[in-house]
Each structure stands twice: as structure tokens, then as C-alpha cells.
C-alpha positions in Angstrom: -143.1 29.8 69.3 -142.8 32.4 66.1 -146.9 32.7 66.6 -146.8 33.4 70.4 -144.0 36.2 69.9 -146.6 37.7 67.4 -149.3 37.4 69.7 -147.0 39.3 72.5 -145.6 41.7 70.0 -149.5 42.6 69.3 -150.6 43.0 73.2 -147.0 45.2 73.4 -148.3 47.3 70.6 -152.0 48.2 72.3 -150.5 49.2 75.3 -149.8 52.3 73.2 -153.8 52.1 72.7 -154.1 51.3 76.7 -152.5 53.9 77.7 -154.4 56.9 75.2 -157.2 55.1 77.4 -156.0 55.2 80.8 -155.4 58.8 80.1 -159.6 59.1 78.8 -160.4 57.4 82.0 -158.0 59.2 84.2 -155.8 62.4 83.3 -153.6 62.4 86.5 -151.5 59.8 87.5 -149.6 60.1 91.0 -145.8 60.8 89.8 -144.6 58.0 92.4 -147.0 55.3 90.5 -145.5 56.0 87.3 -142.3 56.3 88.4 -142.3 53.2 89.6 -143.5 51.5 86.3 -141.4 53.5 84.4 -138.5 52.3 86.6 -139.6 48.7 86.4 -139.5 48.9 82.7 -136.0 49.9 82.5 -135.0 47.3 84.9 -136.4 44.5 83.1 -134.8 45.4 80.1 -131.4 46.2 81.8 -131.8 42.7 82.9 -132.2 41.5 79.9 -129.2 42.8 78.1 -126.9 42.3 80.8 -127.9 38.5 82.0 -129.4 36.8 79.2 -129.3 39.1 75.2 -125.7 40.6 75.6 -124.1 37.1 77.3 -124.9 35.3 74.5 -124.5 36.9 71.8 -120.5 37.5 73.3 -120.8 33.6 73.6 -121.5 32.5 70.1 -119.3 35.4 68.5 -115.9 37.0 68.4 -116.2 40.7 70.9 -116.5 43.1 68.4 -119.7 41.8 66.2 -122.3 42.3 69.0 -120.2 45.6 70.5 -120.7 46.3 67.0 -124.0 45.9 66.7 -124.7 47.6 70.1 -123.2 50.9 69.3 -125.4 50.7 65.9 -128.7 50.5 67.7 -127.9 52.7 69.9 -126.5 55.5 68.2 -129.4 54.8 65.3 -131.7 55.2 68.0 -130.5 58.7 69.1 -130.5 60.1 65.4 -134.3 59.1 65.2 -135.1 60.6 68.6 -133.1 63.7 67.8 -134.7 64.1 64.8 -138.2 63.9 66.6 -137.3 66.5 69.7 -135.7 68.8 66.9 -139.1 68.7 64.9 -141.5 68.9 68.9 -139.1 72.1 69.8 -140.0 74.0 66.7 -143.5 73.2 66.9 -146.2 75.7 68.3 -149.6 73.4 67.3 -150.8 71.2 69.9 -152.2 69.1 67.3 -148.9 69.2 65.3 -146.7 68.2 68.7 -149.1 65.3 69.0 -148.6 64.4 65.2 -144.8 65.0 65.5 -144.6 63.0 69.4 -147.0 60.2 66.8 -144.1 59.4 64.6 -141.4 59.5 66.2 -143.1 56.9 68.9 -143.6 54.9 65.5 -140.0 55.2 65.0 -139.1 53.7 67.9 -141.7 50.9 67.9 -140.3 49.0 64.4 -136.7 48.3 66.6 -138.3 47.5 69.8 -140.5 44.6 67.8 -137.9 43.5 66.5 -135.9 43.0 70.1 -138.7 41.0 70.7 -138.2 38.8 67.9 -134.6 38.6 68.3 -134.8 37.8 71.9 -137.0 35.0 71.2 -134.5 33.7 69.0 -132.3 33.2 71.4 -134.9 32.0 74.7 -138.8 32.1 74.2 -138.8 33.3 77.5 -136.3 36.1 77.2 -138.9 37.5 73.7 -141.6 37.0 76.8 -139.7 39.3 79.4 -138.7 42.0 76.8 -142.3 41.8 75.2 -143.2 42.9 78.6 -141.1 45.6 79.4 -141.8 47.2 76.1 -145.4 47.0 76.5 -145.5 48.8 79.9 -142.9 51.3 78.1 -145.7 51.8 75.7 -148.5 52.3 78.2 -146.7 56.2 78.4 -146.3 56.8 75.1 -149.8 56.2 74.6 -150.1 59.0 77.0 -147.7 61.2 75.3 -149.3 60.7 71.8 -153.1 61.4 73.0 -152.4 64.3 75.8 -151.5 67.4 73.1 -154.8 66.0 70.8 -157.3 65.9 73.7 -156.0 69.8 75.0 -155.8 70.6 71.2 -159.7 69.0 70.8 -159.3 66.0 68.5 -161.9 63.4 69.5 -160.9 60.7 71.3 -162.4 57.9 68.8 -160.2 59.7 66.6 -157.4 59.4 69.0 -158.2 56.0 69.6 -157.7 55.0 66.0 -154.1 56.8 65.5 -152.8 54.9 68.4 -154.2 51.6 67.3 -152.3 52.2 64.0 -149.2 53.0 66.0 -149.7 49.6 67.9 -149.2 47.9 64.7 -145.5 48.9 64.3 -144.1 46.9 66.8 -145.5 43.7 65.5 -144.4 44.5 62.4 -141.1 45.1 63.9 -141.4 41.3 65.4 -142.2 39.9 61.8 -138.8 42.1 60.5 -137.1 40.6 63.0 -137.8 36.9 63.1 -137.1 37.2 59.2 -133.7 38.5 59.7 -133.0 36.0 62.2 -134.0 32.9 59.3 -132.8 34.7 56.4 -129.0 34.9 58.3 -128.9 33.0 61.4 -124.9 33.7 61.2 -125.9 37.6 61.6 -127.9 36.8 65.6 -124.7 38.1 67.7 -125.0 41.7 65.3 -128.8 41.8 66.0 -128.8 41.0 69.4 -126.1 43.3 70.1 -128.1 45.9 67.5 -131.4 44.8 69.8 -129.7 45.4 72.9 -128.2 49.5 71.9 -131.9 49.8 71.2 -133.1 49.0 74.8 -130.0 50.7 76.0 -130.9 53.9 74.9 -134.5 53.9 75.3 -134.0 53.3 79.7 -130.8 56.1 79.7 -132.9 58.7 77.3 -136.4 58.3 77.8 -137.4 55.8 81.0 -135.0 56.6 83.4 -134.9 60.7 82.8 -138.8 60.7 83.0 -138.8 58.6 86.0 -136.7 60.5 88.0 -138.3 63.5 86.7 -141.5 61.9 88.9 -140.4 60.4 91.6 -136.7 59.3 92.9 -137.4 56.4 95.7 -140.4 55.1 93.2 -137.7 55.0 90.2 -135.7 52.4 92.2 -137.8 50.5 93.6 -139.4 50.0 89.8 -135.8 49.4 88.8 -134.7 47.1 91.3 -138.2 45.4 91.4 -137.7 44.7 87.5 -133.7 43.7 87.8 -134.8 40.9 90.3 -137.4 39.1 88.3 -135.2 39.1 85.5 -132.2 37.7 87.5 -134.5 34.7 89.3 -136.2 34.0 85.4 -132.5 33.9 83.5 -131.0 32.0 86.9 -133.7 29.5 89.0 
């Protein structure tokens, strides 16, 4: 199992890659298509947390240990990602924006692997479903990391290679993760709950405000598309 959730960790981590390609292929994407991916990301990690990550970890521990945990990963979440808009906003370079939009996407990447791995610990299935709503979370970063170098003139095969690199953090991330988990098994309800703040924040800051930004009836049909699956997989 600890291979496979590498091997989905990796495939998360070039849809980064994927998606600086999609936008080689393709630079416009209708607003209702990607708000409906965008919205079926954040449902299937909703769904995640609230019927399988989130349960357990409550399950297996005293209340406060996951809350804590929670509240960790997602408020450490929110210093990284203010750090990054602070650094974008004073930015004038295209080629810096797509540097500065670069590592703070890397920033993010390291926790999300290691949801994966963490999930996994708990279900193989539930590091499957979170593997995949990451990696279609990553197909717009991609985006967002290669659209300021193409209109600033990098070259794409240079493009390509950044994002590549980036797809490497969240499998790194996974191998962080499953090493916590064995080093401390005792510690799984704080790093689920710490895995869970993570995915939290990433659908109420980033998915769900740039989905609606697109497209509101594509947002919940994404959303409730993605909830569903979830539901039948943790339930049937």
C-alpha cells in the first residue's frame, strides 16, 4: 500500500506539469468547465474530512487532539499563503510573479502530500480519493505557475522543467507523511486533524473563491458532484 500512495502522490504532483501543458495546448478555458472541476475538487475533499479523515480521528482520540491539529493546519496554511499574496502584490515582474505564485504552490504541495499519506493511514481508499482531489487541484496551479512566464517570454521547455520540479514536492510530502505516521502511530488523530485544516483551507481560500469567481451553477454542480462520490465510496 505505502508504494501505491507514492505512485498516486507522483501522478498528483504532474498534474501541476499537466496543467502548464493544458495551458501550451489551450490558453482559454470556458469559466463554467473550470468551475466545475474546481468545485468538484473541494467537494471531494470536503467529503473526505467530514465522512471518513475527521470521524476517525475524533473516534480513536479525546476532542481536542484532532480540533487541535485542525486549527494548526489550517491557520499554518494561511501564514504561508499570506506570506505568498504579500510577496505577488508587491511584485511588478511577470517573470518574478511567476517565481513568487512558484513557491508558494511549493509551499502548499509538502502538506497536501502528506494528507495523502495520512489518509492512507487510516483507509487506502480514503489516500486514493484525496490523491485525487489534489491532483485535479493541481491541474490550476500548473496554470497559475506557467501563465505570468509564457506573457513574460520564458520558454516553455523551460516552464515545463520548473513545474516538474514542483510536482516533486507533494511526493515528498507523502514520504514525510507516512514516516510520521510509523515513527508515532499515537500522534494519527493530531495529523489527521493537522491533514484535514490543510484541505480545509485550501477549498474556503483558494478553490471555492476561484470557482465562483468563474462560474456559480458550475461551482455546485462540481461540489455536489464530488460530495456524492465521496459519500457512496465511505458508505456502499
Amino acid at each position: 500500500m505505502t508504494g501505491e500512495i507514492f505512485y498516486l502522490s507522483c501522478i498528483a504532483g504532474f498534474c501541476t506539469t499537466l496543467g502548464a501543458i493544458l495551458l501550451f495546448i489551450k490558453r482559454r478555458w470556458s469559466n463554467r468547465s473550470l468551475a466545475f472541476f474546481l468545485g468538484l475538487a473541494s467537494g471531494v475533499m470536503v467529503g473526505v474530512v467530514l465522512f471518513d479523515m475527521l470521524p476517525s480521528a475524533f473516534l480513536f482520540s479525546r476532542f481536542y487532539i484532532p480540533a487541535l491539529g485542525l486549527v494548526i493546519g489550517f491557520i499554518g496554511l494561511g501564514f504561508f499563503d499570506h506570506i505568498r499574496m504579500h510577496s505577488i502584490s508587491s511584485s511588478d515582474s511577470l517573470l518574478a510573479l511567476g517565481y513568487l505564485i512558484m513557491v508558494g504552490i511549493m509551499l502548499h504541495d509538502l502538506p497536501e502530500g502528506m494528507a495523502i499519506a495520512l489518509g492512507s493511514e487510516m483507509k487506502e481508499r480514503t489516500g486514493l480519493v484525496i490523491a485525487v482531489g489534489i491532483a485535479i487541484h493541481n491541474i490550476p496551479e500548473g496554470m497559475a505557475i506557467a501563465a505570468p512566464f509564457l506573457m513574460g517570454g520564458m520558454k516553455r521547455s523551460s516552464i515545463f522543467l520548473k513545474t516538474l520540479l514542483i510536482g516533486l514536492i507533494t511526493p515528498l510530502g507523502t514520504l514525510i507523511g507516512q514516516w510520521a505516521a510509523q515513527a508515532s502511530p499515537s500522534c494519527m488523530p493530531a495529523l489527521l486533524g493537522f491533514a484535514s485544516g490543510v484541505m480545509i483551507y485550501l477549498v474556503m481560500f483558494q478553490l471555492w473563491p476561484e470557482a465562483r469567481g468563474r462560474d456559480y451553477t458550475g461551482r455546485w454542480f462540481g461540489l455536489t458532484a464530488g460530495m456524492i462520490i465521496i459519500a457512496l465510496a465511505t458508505y456502499i
